[in-house]
VOVOKOL-388579 format. One line per field, with one value per residue (C-alpha): x, y, z. Coordinates in nm, 4 decimals. Example, Ala and Ser with C-alpha at 12.3 -4.5 7.8 and 13.67 -1.06 7.14 Angstrom:
! residues 2
xx <- (1.2300 / 1.3670) .
yy <- (-0.4500 / -0.1060) .
zz <- (0.7800 / 0.7140) .
//
This chain:
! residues 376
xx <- (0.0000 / 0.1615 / 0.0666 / 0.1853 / 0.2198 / 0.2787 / 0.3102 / 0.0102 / 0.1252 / -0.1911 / -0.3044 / -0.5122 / -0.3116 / -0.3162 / -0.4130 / -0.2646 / -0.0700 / -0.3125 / -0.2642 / -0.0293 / -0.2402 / -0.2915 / -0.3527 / -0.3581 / -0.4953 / -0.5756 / -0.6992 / -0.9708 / -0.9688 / -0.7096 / -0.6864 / -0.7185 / -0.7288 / -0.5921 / -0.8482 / -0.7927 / -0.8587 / -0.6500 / -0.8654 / -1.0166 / -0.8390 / -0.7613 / -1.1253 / -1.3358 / -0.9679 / -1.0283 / -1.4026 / -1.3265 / -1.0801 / -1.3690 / -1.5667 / -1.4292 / -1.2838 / -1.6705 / -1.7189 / -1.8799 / -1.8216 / -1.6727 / -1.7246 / -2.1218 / -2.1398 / -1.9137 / -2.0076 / -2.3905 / -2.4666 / -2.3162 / -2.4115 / -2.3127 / -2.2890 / -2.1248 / -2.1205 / -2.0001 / -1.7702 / -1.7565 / -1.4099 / -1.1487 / -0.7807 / -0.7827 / -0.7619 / -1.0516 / -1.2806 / -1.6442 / -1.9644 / -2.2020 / -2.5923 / -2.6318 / -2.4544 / -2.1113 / -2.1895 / -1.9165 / -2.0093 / -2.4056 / -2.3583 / -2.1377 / -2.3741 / -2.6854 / -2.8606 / -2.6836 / -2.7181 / -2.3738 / -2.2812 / -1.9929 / -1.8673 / -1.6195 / -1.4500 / -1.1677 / -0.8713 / -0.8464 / -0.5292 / -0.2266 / 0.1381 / 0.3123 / 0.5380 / 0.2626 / 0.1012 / -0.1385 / -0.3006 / -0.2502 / -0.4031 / -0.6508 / -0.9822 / -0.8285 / -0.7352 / -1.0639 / -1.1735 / -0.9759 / -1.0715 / -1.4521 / -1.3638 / -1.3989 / -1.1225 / -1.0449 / -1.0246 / -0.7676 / -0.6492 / -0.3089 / -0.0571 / 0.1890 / 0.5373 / 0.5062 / 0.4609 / 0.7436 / 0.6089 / 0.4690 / 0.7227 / 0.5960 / 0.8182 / 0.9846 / 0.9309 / 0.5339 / 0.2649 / -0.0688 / -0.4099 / -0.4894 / -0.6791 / -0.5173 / -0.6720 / -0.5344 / -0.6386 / -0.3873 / -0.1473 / 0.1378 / 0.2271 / 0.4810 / 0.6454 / 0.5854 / 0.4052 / 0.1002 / -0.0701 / -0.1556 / -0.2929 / -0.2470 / -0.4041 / -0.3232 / 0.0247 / 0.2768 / 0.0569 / 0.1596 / 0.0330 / 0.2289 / 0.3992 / 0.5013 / 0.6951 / 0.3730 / 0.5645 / 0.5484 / 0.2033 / 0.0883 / 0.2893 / 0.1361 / -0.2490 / -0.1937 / -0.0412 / -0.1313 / -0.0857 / 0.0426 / 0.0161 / 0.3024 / 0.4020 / 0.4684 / 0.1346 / -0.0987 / -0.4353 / -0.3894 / -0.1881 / -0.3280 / -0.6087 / -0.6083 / -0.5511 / -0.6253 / -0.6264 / -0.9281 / -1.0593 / -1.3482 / -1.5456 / -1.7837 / -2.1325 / -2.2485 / -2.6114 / -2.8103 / -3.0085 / -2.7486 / -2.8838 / -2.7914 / -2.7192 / -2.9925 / -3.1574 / -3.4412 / -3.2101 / -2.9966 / -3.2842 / -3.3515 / -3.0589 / -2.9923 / -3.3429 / -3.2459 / -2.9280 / -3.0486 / -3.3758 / -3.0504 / -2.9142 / -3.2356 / -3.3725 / -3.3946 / -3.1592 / -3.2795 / -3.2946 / -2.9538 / -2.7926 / -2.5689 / -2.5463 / -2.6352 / -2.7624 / -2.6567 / -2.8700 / -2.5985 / -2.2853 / -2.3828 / -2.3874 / -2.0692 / -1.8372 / -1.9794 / -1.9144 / -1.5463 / -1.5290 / -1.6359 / -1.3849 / -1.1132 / -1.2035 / -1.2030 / -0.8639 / -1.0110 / -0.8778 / -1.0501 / -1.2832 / -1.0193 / -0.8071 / -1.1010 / -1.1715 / -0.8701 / -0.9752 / -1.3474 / -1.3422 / -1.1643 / -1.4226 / -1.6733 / -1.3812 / -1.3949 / -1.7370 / -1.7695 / -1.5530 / -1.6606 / -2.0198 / -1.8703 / -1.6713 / -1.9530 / -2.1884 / -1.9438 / -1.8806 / -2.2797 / -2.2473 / -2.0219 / -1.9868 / -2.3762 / -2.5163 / -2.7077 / -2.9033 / -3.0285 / -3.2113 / -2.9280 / -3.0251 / -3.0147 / -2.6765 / -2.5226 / -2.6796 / -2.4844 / -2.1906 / -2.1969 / -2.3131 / -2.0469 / -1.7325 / -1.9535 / -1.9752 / -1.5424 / -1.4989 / -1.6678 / -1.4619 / -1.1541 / -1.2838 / -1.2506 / -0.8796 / -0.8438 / -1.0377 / -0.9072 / -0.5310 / -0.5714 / -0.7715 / -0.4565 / -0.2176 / -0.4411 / -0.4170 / -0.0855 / -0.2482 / -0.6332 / -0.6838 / -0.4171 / -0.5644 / -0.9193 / -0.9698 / -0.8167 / -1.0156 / -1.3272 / -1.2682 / -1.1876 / -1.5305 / -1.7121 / -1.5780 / -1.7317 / -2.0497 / -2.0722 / -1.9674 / -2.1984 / -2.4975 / -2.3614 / -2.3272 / -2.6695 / -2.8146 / -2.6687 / -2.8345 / -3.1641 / -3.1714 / -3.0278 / -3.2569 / -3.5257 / -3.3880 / -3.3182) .
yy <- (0.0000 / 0.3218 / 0.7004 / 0.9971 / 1.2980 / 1.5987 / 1.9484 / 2.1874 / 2.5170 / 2.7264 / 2.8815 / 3.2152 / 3.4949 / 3.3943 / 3.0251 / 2.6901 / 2.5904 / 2.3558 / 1.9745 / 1.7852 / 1.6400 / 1.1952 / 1.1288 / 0.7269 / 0.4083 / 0.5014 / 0.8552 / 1.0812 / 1.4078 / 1.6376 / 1.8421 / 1.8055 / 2.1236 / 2.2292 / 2.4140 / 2.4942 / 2.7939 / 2.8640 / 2.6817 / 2.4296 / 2.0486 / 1.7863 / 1.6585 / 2.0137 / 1.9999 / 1.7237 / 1.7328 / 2.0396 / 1.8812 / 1.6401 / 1.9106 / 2.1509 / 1.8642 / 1.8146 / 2.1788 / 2.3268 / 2.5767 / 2.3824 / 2.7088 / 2.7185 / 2.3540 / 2.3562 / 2.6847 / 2.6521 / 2.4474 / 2.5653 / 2.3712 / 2.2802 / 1.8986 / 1.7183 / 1.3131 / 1.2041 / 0.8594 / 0.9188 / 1.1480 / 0.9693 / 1.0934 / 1.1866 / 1.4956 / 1.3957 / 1.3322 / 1.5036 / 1.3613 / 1.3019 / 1.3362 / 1.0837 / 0.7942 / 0.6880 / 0.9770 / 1.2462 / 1.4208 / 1.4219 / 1.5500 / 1.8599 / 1.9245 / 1.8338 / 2.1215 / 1.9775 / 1.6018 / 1.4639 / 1.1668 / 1.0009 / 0.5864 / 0.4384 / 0.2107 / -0.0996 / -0.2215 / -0.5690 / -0.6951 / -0.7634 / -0.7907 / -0.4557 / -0.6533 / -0.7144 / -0.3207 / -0.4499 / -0.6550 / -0.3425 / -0.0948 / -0.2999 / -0.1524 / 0.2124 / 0.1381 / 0.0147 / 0.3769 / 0.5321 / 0.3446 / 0.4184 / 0.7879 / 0.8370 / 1.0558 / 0.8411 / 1.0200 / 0.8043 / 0.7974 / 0.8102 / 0.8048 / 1.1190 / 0.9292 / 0.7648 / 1.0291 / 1.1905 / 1.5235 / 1.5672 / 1.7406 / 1.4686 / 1.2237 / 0.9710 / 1.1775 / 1.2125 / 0.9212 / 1.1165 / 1.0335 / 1.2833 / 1.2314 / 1.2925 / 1.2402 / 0.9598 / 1.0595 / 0.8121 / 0.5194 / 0.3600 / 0.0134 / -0.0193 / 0.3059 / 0.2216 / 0.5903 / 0.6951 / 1.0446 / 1.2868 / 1.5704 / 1.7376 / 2.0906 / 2.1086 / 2.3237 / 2.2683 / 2.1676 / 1.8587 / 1.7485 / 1.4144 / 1.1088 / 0.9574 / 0.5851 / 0.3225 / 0.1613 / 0.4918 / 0.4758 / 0.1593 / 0.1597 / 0.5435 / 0.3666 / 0.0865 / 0.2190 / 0.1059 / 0.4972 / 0.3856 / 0.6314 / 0.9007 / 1.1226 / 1.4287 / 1.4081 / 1.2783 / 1.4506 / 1.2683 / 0.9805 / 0.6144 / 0.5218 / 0.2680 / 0.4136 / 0.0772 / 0.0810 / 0.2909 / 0.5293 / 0.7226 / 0.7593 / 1.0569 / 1.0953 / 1.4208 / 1.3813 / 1.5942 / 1.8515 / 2.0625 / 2.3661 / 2.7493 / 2.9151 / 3.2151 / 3.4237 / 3.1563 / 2.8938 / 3.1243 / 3.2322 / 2.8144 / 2.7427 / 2.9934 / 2.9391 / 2.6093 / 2.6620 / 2.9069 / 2.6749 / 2.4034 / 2.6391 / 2.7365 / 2.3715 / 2.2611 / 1.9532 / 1.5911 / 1.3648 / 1.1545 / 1.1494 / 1.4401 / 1.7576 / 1.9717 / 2.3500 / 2.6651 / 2.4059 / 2.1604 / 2.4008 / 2.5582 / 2.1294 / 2.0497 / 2.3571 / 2.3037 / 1.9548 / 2.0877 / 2.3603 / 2.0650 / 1.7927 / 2.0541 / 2.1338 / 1.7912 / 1.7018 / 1.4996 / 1.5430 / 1.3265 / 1.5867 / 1.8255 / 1.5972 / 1.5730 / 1.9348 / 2.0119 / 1.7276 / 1.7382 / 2.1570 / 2.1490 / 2.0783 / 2.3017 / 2.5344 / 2.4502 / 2.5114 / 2.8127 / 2.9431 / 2.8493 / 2.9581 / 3.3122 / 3.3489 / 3.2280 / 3.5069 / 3.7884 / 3.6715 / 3.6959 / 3.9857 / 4.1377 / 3.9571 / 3.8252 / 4.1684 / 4.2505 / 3.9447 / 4.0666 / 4.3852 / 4.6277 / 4.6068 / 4.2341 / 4.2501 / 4.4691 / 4.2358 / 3.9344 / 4.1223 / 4.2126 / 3.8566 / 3.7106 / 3.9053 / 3.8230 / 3.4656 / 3.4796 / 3.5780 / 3.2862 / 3.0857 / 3.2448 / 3.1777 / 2.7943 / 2.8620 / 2.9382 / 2.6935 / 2.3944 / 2.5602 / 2.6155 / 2.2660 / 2.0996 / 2.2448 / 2.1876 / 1.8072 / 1.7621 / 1.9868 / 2.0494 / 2.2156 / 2.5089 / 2.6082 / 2.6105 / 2.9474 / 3.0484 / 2.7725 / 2.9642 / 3.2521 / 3.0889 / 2.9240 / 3.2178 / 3.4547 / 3.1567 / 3.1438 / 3.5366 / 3.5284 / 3.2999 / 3.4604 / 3.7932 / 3.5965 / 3.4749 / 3.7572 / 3.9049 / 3.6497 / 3.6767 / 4.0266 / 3.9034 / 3.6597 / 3.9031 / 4.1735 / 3.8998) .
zz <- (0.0000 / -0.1128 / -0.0410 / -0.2252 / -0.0397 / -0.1190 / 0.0979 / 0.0180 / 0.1380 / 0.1025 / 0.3957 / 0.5246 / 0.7545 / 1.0791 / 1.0072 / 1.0490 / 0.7800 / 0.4912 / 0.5544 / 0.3303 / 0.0443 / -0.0265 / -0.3300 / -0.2901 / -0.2386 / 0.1439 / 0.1357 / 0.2764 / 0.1920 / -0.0321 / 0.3217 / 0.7073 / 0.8853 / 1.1822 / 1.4392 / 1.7820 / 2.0918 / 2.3582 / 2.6207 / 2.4540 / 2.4653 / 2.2481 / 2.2338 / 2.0752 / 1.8772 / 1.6902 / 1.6382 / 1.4902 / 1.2531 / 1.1206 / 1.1293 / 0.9043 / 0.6834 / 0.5867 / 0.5238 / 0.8454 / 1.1168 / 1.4172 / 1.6383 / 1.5333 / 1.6337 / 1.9413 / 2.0769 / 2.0378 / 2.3942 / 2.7092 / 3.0333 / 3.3584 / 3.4064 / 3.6298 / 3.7288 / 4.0310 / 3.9703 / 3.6440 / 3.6168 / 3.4201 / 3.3871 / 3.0412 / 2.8633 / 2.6418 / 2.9744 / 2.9324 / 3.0664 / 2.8108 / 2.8671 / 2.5667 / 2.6958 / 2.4726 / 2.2685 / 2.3223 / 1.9291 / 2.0764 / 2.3905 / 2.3022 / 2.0198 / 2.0567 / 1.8405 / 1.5421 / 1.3420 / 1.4873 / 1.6435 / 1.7584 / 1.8678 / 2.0214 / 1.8629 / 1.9732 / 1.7248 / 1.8434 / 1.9973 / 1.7751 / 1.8749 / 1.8285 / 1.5120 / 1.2743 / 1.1702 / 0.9488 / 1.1869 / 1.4560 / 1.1907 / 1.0598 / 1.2019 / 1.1193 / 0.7635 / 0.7339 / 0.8229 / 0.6423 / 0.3438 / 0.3880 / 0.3902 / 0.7737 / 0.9570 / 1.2483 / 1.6391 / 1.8224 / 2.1442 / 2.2389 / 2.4740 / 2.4288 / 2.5710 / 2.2288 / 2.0306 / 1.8620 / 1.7996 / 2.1061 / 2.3849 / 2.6389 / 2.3525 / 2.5609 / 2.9165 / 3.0069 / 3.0232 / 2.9021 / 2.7732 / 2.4672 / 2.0965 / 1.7875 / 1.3891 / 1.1644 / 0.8095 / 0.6322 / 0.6082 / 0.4284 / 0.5852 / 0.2786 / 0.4176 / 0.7546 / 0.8464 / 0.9825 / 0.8698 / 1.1993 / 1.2990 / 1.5919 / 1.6327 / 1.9980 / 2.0201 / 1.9579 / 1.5951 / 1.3661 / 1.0538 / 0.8774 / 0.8988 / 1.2072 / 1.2234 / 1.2522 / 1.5000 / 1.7561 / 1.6811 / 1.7420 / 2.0994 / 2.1505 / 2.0512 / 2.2783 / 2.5895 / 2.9484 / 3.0129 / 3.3584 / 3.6593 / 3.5948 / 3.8978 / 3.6470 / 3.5262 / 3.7556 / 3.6078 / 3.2582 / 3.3235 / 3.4886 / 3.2192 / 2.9635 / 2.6065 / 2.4886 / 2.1366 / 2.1456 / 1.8460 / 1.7810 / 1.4233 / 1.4188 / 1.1785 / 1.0712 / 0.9540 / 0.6879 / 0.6707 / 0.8669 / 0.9984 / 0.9877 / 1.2618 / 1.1438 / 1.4368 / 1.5169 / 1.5810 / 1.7764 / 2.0078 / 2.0460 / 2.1274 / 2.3742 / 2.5434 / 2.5663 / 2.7209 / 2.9600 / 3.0705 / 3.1477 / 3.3672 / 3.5688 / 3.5592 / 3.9708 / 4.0279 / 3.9766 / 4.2340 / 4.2069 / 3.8750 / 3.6858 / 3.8664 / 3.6600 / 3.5668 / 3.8521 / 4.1012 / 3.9993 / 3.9972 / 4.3636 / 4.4902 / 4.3078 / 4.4753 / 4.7927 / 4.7761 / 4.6861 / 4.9189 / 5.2097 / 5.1196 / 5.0886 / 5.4510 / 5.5671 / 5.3978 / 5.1586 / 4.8156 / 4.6116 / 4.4113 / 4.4129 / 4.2519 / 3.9799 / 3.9488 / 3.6606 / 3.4310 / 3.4875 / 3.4565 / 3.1676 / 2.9443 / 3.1432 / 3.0466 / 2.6969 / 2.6492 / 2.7895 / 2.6149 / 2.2715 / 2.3878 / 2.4539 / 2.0920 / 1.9394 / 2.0471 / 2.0363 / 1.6363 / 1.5805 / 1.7611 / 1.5208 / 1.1484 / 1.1903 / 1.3100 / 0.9890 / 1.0573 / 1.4314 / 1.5789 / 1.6889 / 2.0556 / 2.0176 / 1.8540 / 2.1359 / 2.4391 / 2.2301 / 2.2225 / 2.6135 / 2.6838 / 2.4922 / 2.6852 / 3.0583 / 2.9328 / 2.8493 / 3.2195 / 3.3384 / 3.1066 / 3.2466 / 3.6225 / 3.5809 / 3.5346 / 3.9331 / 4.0554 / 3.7951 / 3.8833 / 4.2392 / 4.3291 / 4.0916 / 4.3589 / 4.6722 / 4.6100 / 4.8314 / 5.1188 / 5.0842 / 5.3695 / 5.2860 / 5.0138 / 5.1575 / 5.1667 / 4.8387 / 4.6253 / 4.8259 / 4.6887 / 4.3172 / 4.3749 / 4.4736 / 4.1708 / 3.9433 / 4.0928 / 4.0726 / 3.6800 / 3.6240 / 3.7460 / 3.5751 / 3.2074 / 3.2537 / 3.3286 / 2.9630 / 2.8205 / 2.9216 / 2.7758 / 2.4567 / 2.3857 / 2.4726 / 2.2032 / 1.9540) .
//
């Protein structure tokens, strides 16, 4: 099996650079592009890859919902952790307001000497036209500055390979960014790590990678984000948010937040660190979202304005830099809970006021959205 690549240098200003180009037996698409935020992780990453490879706007599908959910046992050390309302369904539950789906998937077992056995499931991808989500272990990942040093759970996108070169196609949008070959041999070891517990990352490290890899479905008709869906989704989101808490399950909604901190704020009191220990991996993708959710509506704010009353556009534009700073409030609590884990009682009273300045932004972005879905 042989691929021809070739370097395809075309890019916009200020964007990564254009994936090389396969033109060969195993190939998906002339070009895999690179999409990423400052505070989002590998997972919106690489949905966005997929994404934008089939032509749409990762931001208007990963920045439409914005919820609070949280599941207690259900944390995992990986950087990919998010718990999903539809059950196995990571694509679903981050965007539920749009046709997309995601499965896990299992290569099965093959000694690390025999790739075609190793890749077999993924080639099979490949060859259907699917971009395959894999997980990965970064200590075997040559690109990756955790190469050889750092045990780590984290997703990258395979979209090619050549056995008779003995190379695997990635991309990596999470900096520093990659897009190309790597040996198959680092990949297969990277695909099916034991991702044992590693003291120099303790928050991503101790989970099975497992030779696990996700295929995602994006379903027709796809819809616009126009002004009624925009006032949909929002009322939806902000109904999720003023929903009262279930009975057992998720925590979720400001009913769930408010149970969640004071659950934190109580075992960091009592010494126990167990939640706090869960707080960096779990927030991040409450950290993730939020942010999205924030560029989202300052962009309609701005380049979709024409499309909005002018009060309406203004309120989205306010509720969009309120709904940033709660984004930017997870980064205290995720960072000061990560360091609290040795001593939780020292930092009790600085994770309370991390906790508190969360709760207030919340309440403040929430507000601003109420009056911009009342002006839309």
């Amino acid at each position: 099996m042989t691929i021809t690549y070739r370097a395809d240098t075309t890019r916009e200003h200020g964007s990564a650079p254009a994936a090389p180009v396969l033109v060969a037996p195993v190939q998906v698409a002339e070009g895999v592009p690179h999409w990423c935020r400052d505070l989002v992780s590998c997972l919106q990453s690489t949905f966005a890859t997929v994404l934008a490879h089939a032509g749409h706007d990762p931001l208007e599908v990963l920045g439409a919902h914005w919820e609070f959910r949280y599941r207690p046992g259900d944390v995992r050390t990986e950087e990919f952790y998010y718990p999903c309302a539809v059950p196995g369904d990571l694509a679903a539950s981050l965007a539920p307001h749009h046709p997309v789906s995601s499965a896990w998937c299992q290569s099965a077992p093959a000694p690390a000497d025999e790739p075609a056995s190793a890749m077999a499931e993924i080639i099979t991808a490949l060859e259907a036209g699917t971009l395959v989500i894999t997980a990965v272990d970064n200590f075997y990942l040559p690109f990756r500055p955790a190469f050889g040093d750092v045990h780590a759970a984290h997703l990258v996108v395979v979209f090619g390979v050549d056995l008779g070169a003995g190379e695997v196609y990635v991309s990596d949008a999470m900096p520093p960014a990659f897009l190309g070959p790597i040996p198959v041999a680092d990949f297969i070891r990277a695909a099916s790590s034991a991702n044992p517990a590693d003291s120099q990352d303790v928050f991503f490290s101790a989970a099975k990678i497992d030779r696990r890899f996700m295929t995602m479905t994006i379903g027709t008709p796809f819809p616009e984000l126009d002004p009624a869906m925009l006032r949909t989704v929002l009322g939806a989101n902000l109904a999720g948010y003023r929903a009262a808490r279930a009975p057992g399950g998720d925590l979720t909604g400001l009913a769930g937040l408010d149970s969640f901190l004071a659950a934190l704020l109580d075992g960091c009191a009592s010494g126990d660190s167990g939640l706090l220990a869960q707080t960096y991996p779990f927030g991040w993708g409450m950290q993730a979202q939020t942010s999205l959710h924030a560029e989202l509506l300052r962009r309609y704010g701005i380049g979709n304005g024409q499309q909005a009353p002018c009060g309406g556009t203004l309120a989205l534009r306010e509720a969009g830099r309120l709904v940033e700073a709660t984004a930017h409030a997870w980064t205290g609590l995720r960072m000061t809970a990560a360091h609290g884990v040795a001593d939780p009682a020292a930092c009790t009273r600085d994770l309370a006021r991390h906790a508190a300045w969360l709760r207030h932004c919340y309440d403040l972005a929430l507000a601003s959205l109420d009056e911009a879905v009342e002006l839309l």
